[in-house]
Legacy VTK file of the C-alpha trace (Angstrom):
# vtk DataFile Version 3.0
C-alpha trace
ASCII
DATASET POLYDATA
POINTS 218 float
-5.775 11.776 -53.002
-2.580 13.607 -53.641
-1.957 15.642 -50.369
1.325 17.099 -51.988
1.497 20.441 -52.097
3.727 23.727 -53.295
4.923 26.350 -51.362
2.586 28.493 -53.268
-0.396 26.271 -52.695
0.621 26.681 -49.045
-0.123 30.183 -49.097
-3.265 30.343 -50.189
-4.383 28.272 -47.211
-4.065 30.746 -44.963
-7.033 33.805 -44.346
-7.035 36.938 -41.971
-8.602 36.045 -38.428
-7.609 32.215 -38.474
-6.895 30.337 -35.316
-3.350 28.536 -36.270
-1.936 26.368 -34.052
2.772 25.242 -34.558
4.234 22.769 -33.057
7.883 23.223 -31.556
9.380 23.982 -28.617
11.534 27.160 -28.520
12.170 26.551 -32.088
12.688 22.783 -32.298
10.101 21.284 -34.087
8.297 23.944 -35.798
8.127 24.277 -39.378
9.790 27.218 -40.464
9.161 27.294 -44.317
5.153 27.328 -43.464
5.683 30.381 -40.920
7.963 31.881 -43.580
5.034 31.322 -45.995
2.333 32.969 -43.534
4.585 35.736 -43.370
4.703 36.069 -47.359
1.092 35.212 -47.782
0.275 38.479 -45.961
-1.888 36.852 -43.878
-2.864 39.034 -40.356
-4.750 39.270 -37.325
-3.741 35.264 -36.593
-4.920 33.935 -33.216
-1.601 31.583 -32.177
-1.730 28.563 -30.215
1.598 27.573 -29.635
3.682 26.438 -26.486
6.379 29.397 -26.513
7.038 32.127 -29.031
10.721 31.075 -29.452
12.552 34.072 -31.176
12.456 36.873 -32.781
14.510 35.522 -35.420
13.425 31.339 -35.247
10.610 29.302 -34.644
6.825 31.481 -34.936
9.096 34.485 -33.542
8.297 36.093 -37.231
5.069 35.829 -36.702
6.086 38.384 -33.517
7.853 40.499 -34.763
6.266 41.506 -38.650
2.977 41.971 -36.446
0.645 39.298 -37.698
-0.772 37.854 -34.598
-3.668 39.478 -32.820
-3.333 37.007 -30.001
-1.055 34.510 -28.484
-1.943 31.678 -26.273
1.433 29.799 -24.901
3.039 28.880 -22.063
5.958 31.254 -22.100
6.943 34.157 -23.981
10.031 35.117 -22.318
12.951 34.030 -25.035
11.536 36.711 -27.102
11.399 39.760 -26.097
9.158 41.539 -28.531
6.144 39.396 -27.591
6.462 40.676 -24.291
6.714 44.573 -25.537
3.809 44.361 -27.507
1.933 42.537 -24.510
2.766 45.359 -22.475
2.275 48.207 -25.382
-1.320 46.484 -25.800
-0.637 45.635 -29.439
-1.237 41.924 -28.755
-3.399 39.972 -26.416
-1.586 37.290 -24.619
-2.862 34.422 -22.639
-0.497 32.435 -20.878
-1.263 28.703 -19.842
1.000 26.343 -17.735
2.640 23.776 -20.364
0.919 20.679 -18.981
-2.540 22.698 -18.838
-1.612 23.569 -22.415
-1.041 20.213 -23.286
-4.160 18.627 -22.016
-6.384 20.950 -23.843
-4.858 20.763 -27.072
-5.327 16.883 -26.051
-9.042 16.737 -25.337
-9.644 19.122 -28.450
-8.652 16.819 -30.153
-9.985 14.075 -28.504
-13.725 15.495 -28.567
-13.742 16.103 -24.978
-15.568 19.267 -23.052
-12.723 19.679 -21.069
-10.067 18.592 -18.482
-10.179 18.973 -14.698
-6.631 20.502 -13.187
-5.394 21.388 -9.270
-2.327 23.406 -11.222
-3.294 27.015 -10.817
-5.820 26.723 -8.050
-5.163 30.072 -5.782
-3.173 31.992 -8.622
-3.924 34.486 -11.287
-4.562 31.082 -13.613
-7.960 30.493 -11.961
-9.408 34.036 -12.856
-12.794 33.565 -14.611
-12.405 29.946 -14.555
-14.993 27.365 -13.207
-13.935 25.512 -10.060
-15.041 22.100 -9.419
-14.976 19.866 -6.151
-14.306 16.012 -7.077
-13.551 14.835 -3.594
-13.232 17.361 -1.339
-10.324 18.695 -3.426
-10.828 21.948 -6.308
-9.912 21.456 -9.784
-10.216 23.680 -12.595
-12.127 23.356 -15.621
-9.824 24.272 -18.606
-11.437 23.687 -21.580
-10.044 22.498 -25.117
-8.061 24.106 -27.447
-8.714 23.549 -31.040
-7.892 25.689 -34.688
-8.600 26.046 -38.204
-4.710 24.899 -39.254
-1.762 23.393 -37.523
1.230 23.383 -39.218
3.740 20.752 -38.209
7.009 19.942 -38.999
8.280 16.290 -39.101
11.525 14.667 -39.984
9.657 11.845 -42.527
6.583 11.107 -44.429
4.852 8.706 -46.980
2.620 10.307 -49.386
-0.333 9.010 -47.236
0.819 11.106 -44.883
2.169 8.886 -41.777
4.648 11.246 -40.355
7.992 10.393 -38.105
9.681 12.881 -35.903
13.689 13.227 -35.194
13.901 13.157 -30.978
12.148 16.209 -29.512
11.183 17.791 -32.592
8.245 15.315 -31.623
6.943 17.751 -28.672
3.898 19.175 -29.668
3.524 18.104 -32.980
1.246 14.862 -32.688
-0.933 16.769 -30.430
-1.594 19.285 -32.862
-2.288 16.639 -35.360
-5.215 15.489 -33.497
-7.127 19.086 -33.511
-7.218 21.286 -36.372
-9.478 21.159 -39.159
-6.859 21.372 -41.478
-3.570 19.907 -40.912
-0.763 20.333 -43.021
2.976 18.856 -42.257
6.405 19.800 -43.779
9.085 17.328 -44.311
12.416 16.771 -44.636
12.006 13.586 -46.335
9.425 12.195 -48.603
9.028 8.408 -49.398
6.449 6.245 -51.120
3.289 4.433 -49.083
5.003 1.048 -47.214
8.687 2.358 -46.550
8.019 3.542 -43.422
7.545 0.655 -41.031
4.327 0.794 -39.542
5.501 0.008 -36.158
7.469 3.650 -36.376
4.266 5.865 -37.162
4.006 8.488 -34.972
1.127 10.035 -36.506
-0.909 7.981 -38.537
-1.933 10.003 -42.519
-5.109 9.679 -41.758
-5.019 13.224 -39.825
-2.869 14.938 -42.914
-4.346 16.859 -45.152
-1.418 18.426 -46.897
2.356 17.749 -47.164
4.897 20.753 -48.388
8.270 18.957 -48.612
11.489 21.031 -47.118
12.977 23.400 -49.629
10.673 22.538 -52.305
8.989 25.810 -54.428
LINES 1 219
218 0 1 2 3 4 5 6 7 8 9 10 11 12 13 14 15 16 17 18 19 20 21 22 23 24 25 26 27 28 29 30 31 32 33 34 35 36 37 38 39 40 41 42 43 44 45 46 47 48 49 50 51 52 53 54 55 56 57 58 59 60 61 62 63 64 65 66 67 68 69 70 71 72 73 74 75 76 77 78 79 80 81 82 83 84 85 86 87 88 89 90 91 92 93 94 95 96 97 98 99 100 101 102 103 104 105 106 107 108 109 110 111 112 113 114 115 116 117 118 119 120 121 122 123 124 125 126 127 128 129 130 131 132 133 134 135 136 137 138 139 140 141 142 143 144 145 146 147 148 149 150 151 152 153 154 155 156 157 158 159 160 161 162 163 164 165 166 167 168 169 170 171 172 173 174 175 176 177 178 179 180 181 182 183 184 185 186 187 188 189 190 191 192 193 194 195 196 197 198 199 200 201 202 203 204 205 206 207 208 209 210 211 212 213 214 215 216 217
């Protein structure tokens, strides 16, 4: 199957009211052409899993700031300051999740689990309308996983099976992501054919891609 794709195939991907999750971390690691193309597909009313909301002007900040997302679940929102007004303006729900938390229930979304047990949280704000459970004589709480229609990623190489490699910490989120969307689609920087990557250097195997738009293609 040919899991190459145009910018304009991209595009049409994307519907009103999806859950989308991005990798990257303040930026790093998140595909920008495939936000740019959310953006130009018109697409609204996005429910945003993502670990920050970088800025304005980078990362899923866009996303902010032309007023497509309905609702952002991160772990910080504070490089960008227009998340944070229309938090407080009640334009945009918000939910904000410790990065580790985050982490782990992107994790067991993907990994067909009901949930993960945490201590971080216990006795703050985080537990509100949260189940607490005892597992010896200490409280956890039950955070439970995190799954969406899409995730875009963004990774430094791929085969046209799809086995992806990502440059240092543009790695972050990414292979997480991988694991729990229904639909996963990947830009590139580089595109080579099935055996050049060594398979000892697979991050994500291309078994979980479903699309590929390569970097600056049209």
């Amino acid at each position: 199957m040919n899991k190459i794709i145009s910018k304009e195939e991209v595009s049409s991907l994307f519907k009103d009211g999806m859950t989308i999750m991005a990798g990257g971390f303040m930026g790093v690691g998140t595909p920008q052409e495939l936000v740019t193309a959310m953006i130009e597909a018109d697409v609204k009313d996005i429910t945003l899993i993502v670990n920050d909301t970088a800025f304005a002007e980078a990362g899923v900040g866009p996303l902010i700031v032309n007023k497509r997302v309905k609702k952002v679940i991160a772990s910080h929102i504070g490089t960008n300051p227009e998340t944070g007004r229309q938090m407080i303006a009640g334009e945009m729900e918000v939910e904000l999740i410790p990065q580790g938390t985050l982490a782990e229930r992107v994790r067991a979304g993907g990994s067909g689990l009901g949930g993960v047990l945490t201590p971080t949280g216990v006795g703050t704000v985080v537990e509100e309308g949260k189940e607490k459970i005892i597992v010896d004589g200490r409280e956890y709480l039950l955070e439970k996983p995190l799954r969406a229609e899409v995730a875009l990623l963004k990774a430094y190489k791929a085969d046209k099976a799809g086995n992806l490699i990502y440059h240092r910490s543009a790695r972050n989120f990414n292979p997480l992501m991988a694991l729990a969307a229904d639909t996963v689609i990947v830009q590139v920087e580089q595109l080579v054919e099935v055996g050049e990557i060594d398979p000892d250097e697979v991050m994500t195997p291309g078994i979980l891609i479903d699309k590929i738009y390569v970097q600056g293609g049209c």
